[in-house]
NUROLO-566816 format. One record per residue (C-alpha): residue in one letter; chain; x, y, z. Coordinates in pm, 1 decimal, decimal comma. Layout:
REM residues N
<vogu res="A" chain="A" x="X" y="Y" z="Z"/>
...
REM end
This chain:
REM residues 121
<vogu res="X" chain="A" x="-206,7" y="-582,2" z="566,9"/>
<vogu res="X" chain="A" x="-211,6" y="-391,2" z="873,1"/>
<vogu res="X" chain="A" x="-89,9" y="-502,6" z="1241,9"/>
<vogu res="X" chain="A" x="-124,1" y="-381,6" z="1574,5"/>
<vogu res="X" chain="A" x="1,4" y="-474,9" z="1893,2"/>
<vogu res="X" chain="A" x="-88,8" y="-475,9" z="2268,4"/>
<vogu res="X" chain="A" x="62,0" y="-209,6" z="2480,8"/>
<vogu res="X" chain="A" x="283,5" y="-369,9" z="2749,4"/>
<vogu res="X" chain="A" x="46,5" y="-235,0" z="3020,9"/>
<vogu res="X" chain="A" x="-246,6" y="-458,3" z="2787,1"/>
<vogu res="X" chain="A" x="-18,6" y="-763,2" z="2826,8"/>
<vogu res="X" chain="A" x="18,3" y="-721,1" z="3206,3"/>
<vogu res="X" chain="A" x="-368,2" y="-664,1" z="3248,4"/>
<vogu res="X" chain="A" x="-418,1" y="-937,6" z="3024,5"/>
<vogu res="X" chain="A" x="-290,5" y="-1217,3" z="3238,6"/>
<vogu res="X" chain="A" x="-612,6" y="-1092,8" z="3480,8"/>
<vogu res="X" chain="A" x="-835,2" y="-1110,3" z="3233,0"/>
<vogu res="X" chain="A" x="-1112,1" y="-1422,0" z="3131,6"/>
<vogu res="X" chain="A" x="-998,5" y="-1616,0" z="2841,4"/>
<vogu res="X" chain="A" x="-1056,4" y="-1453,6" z="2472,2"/>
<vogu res="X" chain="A" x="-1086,2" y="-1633,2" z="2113,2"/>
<vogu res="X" chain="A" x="-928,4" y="-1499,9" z="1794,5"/>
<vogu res="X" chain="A" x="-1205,0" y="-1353,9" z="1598,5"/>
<vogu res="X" chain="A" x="-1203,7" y="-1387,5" z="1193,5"/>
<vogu res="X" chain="A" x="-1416,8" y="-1172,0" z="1006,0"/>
<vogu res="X" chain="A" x="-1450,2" y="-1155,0" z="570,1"/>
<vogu res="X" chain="A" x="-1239,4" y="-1351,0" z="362,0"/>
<vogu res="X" chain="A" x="-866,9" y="-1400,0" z="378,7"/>
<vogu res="X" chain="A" x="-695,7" y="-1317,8" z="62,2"/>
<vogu res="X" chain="A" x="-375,5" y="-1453,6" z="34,9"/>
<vogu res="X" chain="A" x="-81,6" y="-1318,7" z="-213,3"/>
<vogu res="X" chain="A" x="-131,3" y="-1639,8" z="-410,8"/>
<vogu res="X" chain="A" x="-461,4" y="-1607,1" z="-471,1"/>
<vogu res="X" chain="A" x="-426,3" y="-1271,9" z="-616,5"/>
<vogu res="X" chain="A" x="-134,2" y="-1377,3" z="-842,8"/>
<vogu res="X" chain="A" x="-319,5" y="-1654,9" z="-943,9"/>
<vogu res="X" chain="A" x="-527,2" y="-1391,8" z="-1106,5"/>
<vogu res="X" chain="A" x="-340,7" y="-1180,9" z="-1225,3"/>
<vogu res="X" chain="A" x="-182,2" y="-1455,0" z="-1408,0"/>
<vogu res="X" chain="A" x="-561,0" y="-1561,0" z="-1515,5"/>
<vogu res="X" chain="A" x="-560,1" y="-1162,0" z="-1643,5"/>
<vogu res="X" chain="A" x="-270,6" y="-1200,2" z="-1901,1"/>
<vogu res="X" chain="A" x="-480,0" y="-1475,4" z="-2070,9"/>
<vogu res="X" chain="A" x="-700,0" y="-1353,0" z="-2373,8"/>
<vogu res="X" chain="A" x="-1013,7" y="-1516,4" z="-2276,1"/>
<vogu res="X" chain="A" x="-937,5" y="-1331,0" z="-1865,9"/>
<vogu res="X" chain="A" x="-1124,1" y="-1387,5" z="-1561,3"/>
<vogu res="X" chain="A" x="-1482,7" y="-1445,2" z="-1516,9"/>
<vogu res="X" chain="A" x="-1671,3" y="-1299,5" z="-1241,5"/>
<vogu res="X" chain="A" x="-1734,6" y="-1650,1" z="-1169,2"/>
<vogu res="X" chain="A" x="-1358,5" y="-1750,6" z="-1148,6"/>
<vogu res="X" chain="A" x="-1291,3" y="-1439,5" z="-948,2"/>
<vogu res="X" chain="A" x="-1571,2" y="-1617,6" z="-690,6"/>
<vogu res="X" chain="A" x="-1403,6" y="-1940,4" z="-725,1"/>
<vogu res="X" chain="A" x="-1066,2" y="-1798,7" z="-619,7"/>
<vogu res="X" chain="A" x="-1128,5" y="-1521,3" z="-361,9"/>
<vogu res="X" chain="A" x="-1505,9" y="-1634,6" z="-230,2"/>
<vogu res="X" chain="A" x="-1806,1" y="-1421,7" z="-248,2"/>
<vogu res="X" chain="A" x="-1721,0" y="-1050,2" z="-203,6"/>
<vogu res="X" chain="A" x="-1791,2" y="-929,2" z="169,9"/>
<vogu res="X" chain="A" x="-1916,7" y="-594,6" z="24,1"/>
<vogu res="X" chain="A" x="-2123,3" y="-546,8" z="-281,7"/>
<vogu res="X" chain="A" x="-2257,7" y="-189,7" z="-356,5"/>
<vogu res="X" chain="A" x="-2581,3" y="-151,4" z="-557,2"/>
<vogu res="X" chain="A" x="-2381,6" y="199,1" z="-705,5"/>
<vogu res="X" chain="A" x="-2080,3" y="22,0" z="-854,7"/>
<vogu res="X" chain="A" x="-2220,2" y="-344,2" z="-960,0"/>
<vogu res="X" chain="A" x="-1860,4" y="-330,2" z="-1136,6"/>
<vogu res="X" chain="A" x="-1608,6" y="-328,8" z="-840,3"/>
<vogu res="X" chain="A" x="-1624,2" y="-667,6" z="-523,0"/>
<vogu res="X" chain="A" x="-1434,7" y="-568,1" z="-189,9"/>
<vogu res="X" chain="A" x="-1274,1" y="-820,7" z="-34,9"/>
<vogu res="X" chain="A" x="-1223,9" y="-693,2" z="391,2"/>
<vogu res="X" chain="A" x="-1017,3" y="-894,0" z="627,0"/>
<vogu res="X" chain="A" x="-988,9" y="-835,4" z="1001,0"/>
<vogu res="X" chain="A" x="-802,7" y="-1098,4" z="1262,2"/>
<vogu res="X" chain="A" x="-890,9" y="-987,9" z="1596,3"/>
<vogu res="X" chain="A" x="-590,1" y="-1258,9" z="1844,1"/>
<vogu res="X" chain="A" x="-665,0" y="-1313,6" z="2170,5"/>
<vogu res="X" chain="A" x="-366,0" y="-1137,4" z="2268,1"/>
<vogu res="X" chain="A" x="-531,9" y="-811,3" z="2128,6"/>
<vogu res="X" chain="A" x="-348,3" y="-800,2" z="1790,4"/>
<vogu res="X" chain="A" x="-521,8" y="-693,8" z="1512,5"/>
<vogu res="X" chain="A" x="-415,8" y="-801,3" z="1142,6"/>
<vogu res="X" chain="A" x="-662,7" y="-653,1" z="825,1"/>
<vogu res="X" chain="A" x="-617,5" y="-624,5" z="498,7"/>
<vogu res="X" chain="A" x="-815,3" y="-526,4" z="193,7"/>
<vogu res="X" chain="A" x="-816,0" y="-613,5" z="-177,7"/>
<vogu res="X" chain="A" x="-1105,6" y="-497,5" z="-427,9"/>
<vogu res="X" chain="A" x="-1191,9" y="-648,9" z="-779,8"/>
<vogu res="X" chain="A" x="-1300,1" y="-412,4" z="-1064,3"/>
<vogu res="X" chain="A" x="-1511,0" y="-533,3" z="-1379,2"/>
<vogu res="X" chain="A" x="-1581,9" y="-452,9" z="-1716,3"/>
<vogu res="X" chain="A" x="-1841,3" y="-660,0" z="-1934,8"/>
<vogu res="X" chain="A" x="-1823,3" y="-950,5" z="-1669,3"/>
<vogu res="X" chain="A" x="-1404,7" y="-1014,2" z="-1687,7"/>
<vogu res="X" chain="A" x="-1147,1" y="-898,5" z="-1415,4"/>
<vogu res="X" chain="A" x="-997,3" y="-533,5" z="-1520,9"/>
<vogu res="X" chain="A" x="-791,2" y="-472,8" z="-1227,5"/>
<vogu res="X" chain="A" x="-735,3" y="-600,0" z="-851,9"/>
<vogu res="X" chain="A" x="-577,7" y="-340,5" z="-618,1"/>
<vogu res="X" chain="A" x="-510,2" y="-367,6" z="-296,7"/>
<vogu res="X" chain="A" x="-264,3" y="-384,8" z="69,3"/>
<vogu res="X" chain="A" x="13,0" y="-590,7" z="77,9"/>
<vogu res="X" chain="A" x="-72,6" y="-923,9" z="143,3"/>
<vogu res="X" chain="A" x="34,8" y="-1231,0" z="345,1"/>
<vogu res="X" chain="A" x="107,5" y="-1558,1" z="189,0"/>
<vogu res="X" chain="A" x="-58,2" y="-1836,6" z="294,9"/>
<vogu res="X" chain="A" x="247,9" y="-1980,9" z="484,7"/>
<vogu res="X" chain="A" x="290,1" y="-1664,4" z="665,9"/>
<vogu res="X" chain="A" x="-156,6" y="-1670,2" z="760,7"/>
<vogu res="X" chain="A" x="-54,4" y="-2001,8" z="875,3"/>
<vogu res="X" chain="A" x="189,0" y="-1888,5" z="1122,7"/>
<vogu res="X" chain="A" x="-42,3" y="-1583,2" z="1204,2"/>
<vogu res="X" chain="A" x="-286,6" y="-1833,2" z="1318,9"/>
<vogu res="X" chain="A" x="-75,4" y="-2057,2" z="1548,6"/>
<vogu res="X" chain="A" x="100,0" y="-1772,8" z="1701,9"/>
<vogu res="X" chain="A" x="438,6" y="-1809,3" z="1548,6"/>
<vogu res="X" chain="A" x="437,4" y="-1466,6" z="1383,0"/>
<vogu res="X" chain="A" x="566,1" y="-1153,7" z="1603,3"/>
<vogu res="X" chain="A" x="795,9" y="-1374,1" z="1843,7"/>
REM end
Protein backbone atom coordinates (compact mmCIF):
# COMPACT_ATOMS: atom_id res chain seq x y z
CA UNK A 1 0.00 0.00 0.00
CA UNK A 2 1.20 3.28 -0.91
CA UNK A 3 0.30 6.85 0.76
CA UNK A 4 0.72 10.28 -0.07
CA UNK A 5 0.06 13.38 1.54
CA UNK A 6 -0.91 17.05 0.82
CA UNK A 7 1.82 19.58 0.90
CA UNK A 8 1.11 22.14 3.65
CA UNK A 9 0.77 24.88 0.97
CA UNK A 10 -2.24 22.12 -0.56
CA UNK A 11 -3.85 22.23 2.91
CA UNK A 12 -3.84 26.06 3.09
CA UNK A 13 -5.25 26.35 -0.56
CA UNK A 14 -7.55 23.75 0.27
CA UNK A 15 -9.66 25.57 2.77
CA UNK A 16 -10.46 27.96 -0.61
CA UNK A 17 -11.33 25.37 -2.52
CA UNK A 18 -15.21 23.81 -3.47
CA UNK A 19 -15.94 20.74 -1.59
CA UNK A 20 -14.29 17.27 -2.94
CA UNK A 21 -15.49 13.46 -2.40
CA UNK A 22 -13.13 10.57 -1.71
CA UNK A 23 -12.91 8.67 -4.87
CA UNK A 24 -12.63 4.62 -4.77
CA UNK A 25 -11.51 2.93 -7.71
CA UNK A 26 -10.91 -1.38 -8.16
CA UNK A 27 -11.31 -3.58 -5.40
CA UNK A 28 -9.98 -3.29 -1.90
CA UNK A 29 -8.01 -6.22 -0.84
CA UNK A 30 -7.62 -6.50 2.61
CA UNK A 31 -4.69 -8.63 4.50
CA UNK A 32 -7.44 -11.03 5.57
CA UNK A 33 -8.65 -11.76 2.51
CA UNK A 34 -5.37 -12.74 1.18
CA UNK A 35 -4.57 -14.96 4.21
CA UNK A 36 -7.72 -16.43 3.90
CA UNK A 37 -6.20 -17.80 0.79
CA UNK A 38 -3.31 -18.60 1.39
CA UNK A 39 -4.68 -20.68 4.07
CA UNK A 40 -7.25 -22.09 1.23
CA UNK A 41 -3.61 -22.83 -0.70
CA UNK A 42 -2.20 -25.28 1.98
CA UNK A 43 -5.34 -27.43 1.44
CA UNK A 44 -4.91 -30.38 -1.13
CA UNK A 45 -7.96 -29.80 -3.08
CA UNK A 46 -6.56 -25.45 -3.23
CA UNK A 47 -8.37 -22.61 -4.55
CA UNK A 48 -10.65 -22.43 -7.41
CA UNK A 49 -10.67 -19.62 -9.71
CA UNK A 50 -14.12 -19.39 -8.57
CA UNK A 51 -13.22 -19.12 -4.79
CA UNK A 52 -10.49 -16.70 -5.66
CA UNK A 53 -13.73 -14.53 -7.21
CA UNK A 54 -15.68 -15.21 -4.20
CA UNK A 55 -12.99 -13.80 -1.90
CA UNK A 56 -11.24 -10.91 -3.74
CA UNK A 57 -14.21 -9.96 -6.48
CA UNK A 58 -13.77 -10.01 -10.14
CA UNK A 59 -10.21 -9.04 -11.17
CA UNK A 60 -10.02 -5.22 -12.30
CA UNK A 61 -7.51 -6.29 -15.03
CA UNK A 62 -7.65 -9.36 -17.13
CA UNK A 63 -5.09 -9.70 -20.03
CA UNK A 64 -6.02 -11.81 -23.09
CA UNK A 65 -1.82 -12.71 -23.04
CA UNK A 66 -1.71 -14.26 -19.58
CA UNK A 67 -5.41 -15.86 -19.06
CA UNK A 68 -3.32 -17.40 -16.01
CA UNK A 69 -2.52 -14.33 -13.75
CA UNK A 70 -5.98 -11.65 -12.21
CA UNK A 71 -4.68 -8.12 -10.97
CA UNK A 72 -6.32 -6.83 -8.32
CA UNK A 73 -5.57 -2.42 -8.42
CA UNK A 74 -6.66 -0.24 -5.60
CA UNK A 75 -6.54 3.55 -5.57
CA UNK A 76 -8.30 5.89 -2.63
CA UNK A 77 -8.23 9.30 -3.88
CA UNK A 78 -9.50 11.55 0.11
CA UNK A 79 -10.79 14.67 -0.23
CA UNK A 80 -7.97 16.03 1.56
CA UNK A 81 -5.74 14.99 -1.48
CA UNK A 82 -4.29 11.75 0.01
CA UNK A 83 -3.80 9.05 -2.07
CA UNK A 84 -3.71 5.30 -0.68
CA UNK A 85 -3.16 2.22 -3.61
CA UNK A 86 -2.23 -0.95 -3.41
CA UNK A 87 -1.90 -3.94 -5.67
CA UNK A 88 -2.13 -7.73 -5.32
CA UNK A 89 -2.16 -10.21 -8.46
CA UNK A 90 -3.39 -13.94 -8.55
CA UNK A 91 -1.46 -16.50 -10.69
CA UNK A 92 -3.07 -19.89 -12.01
CA UNK A 93 -2.24 -23.16 -13.07
CA UNK A 94 -4.96 -25.73 -14.39
CA UNK A 95 -7.77 -23.47 -12.79
CA UNK A 96 -6.30 -23.52 -8.82
CA UNK A 97 -4.45 -20.53 -7.07
CA UNK A 98 -0.42 -21.02 -7.53
CA UNK A 99 0.68 -17.93 -5.96
CA UNK A 100 -0.68 -14.35 -4.79
CA UNK A 101 1.99 -11.61 -4.62
CA UNK A 102 1.63 -8.43 -3.84
CA UNK A 103 2.14 -4.70 -1.54
CA UNK A 104 1.66 -4.74 1.88
CA UNK A 105 -1.73 -4.57 2.74
CA UNK A 106 -4.16 -2.92 5.20
CA UNK A 107 -6.43 -4.86 7.38
CA UNK A 108 -9.79 -4.26 7.28
CA UNK A 109 -9.84 -2.41 10.69
CA UNK A 110 -7.15 -0.18 9.57
CA UNK A 111 -9.47 0.51 5.70
CA UNK A 112 -12.02 1.27 8.20
CA UNK A 113 -10.22 3.99 9.84
CA UNK A 114 -8.79 5.08 6.36
CA UNK A 115 -12.29 5.76 5.43
CA UNK A 116 -13.55 7.85 8.40
CA UNK A 117 -10.46 9.83 8.60
CA UNK A 118 -8.94 8.44 11.72
CA UNK A 119 -5.74 7.25 10.03
CA UNK A 120 -2.72 9.91 9.70
CA UNK A 121 -3.88 12.13 12.81
Amino acid sequence: MTTSKPTGFQRVVGFFTPYRIDIQQGNFVSREMVAQLKEGMQRPEGVTREQVRFVLGTPLLTDVFHADRWDYVFRLKKSSGEVIASRVTAFFKDNRLVNIEGDTLPTEQEYLALIAGGAGK
